[in-house]
N, C-alpha and C positions, 0 to 999 in steps of 0.2 A: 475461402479464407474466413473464420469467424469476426466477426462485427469487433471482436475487444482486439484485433490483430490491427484491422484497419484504424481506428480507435487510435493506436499507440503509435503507427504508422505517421497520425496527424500530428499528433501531440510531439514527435521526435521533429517537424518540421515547426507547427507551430504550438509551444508550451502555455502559452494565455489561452487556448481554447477552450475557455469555461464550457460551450455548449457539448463540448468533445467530453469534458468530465463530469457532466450530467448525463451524459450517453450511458458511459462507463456507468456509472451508480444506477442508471437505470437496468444495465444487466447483471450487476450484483444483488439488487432488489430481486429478480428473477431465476436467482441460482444461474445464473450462466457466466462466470466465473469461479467455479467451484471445483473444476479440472484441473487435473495438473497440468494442460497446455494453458490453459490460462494462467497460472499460477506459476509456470514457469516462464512465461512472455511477462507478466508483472513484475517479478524478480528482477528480470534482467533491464527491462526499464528501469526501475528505482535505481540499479545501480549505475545505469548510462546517466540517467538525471542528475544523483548523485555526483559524480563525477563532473558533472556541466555548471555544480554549483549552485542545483535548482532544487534548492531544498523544502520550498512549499509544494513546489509538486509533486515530488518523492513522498512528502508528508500527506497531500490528499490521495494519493494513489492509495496508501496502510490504508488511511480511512476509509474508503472506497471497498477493498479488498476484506477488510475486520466486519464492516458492515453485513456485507456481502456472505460470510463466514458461517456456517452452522456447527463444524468439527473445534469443540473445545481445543485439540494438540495443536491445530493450524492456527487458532484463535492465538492462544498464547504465543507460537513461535511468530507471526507476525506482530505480536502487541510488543515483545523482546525486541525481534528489529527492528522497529519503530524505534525505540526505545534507545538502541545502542548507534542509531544513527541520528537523535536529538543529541545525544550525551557526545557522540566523539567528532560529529559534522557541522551538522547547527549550532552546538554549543549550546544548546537550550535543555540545561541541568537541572530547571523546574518540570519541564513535561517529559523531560526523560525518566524522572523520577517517578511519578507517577502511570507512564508505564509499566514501568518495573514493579512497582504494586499492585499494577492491575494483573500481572504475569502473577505473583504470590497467591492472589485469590483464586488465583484460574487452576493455581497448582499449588497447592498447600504443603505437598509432602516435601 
C-alpha cells in the first residue's frame, strides 16, 4: 500500500494529525503524489472530508496536492476545485476568488 494510502487511512480516523499532513507534503515535495492513484485516493478524500464538514482539511489537502503539482492542466483543475469548494462549501468568497484568478493566469485562453 503506498505511504499517501496509509496517510489518508489516519487522517479519516484522526483529521487534527498535523504530523500525518506533513508526511503528506513531505511526499508531494518528492513527486510521489503525482499518479493518478494518488490523485484519485486525494479526490476522494476531500470529498469524504468535505462532506464531514472538515473544510480546512479539504483545504490543506489542495495545498498539499498544488504544491506537489508540476502538470500546469492538473495545477489549474485542482486550483478550480479549491476554488469552487471555498465559493460554495466554506463560503469563503475572498479565497475563492482569488483562485479563480490564479486558474485565469494558469489559462489565459
Amino acid at each position: 500500500m503506498p505511504a499517501y494510502q496509509d496517510s489518508l487511512s489516519i487522517l479519516d480516523a484522526e483529521p487534527d494529525r498535523q504530523d500525518v499532513l506533513l508526511g503528506l507534503e513531505d511526499l508531494a515535495r518528492h513527486g510521489q503524489l503525482c499518479d493518478a492513484g494518488a490523485a484519485s485516493a486525494l479526490d476522494e478524500a476531500r470529498r469524504r472530508y468535505a462532506g464531514q464538514g472538515l473544510f480546512e482539511l479539504v483545504d490543506r489537502l489542495f495545498d498539499i496536492e498544488i504544491a506537489g503539482t508540476t502538470d500546469l492542466d492538473r495545477l489549474a483543475d485542482l486550483t478550480f476545485a479549491k476554488g469552487k469548494v471555498l465559493l460554495e462549501e466554506a463560503l469563503d468568497e475572498v479565497r475563492a476568488m482569488a483562485c479563480f484568478r490564479r486558474v485565469l493566469d494558469l489559462r489565459p485562453e
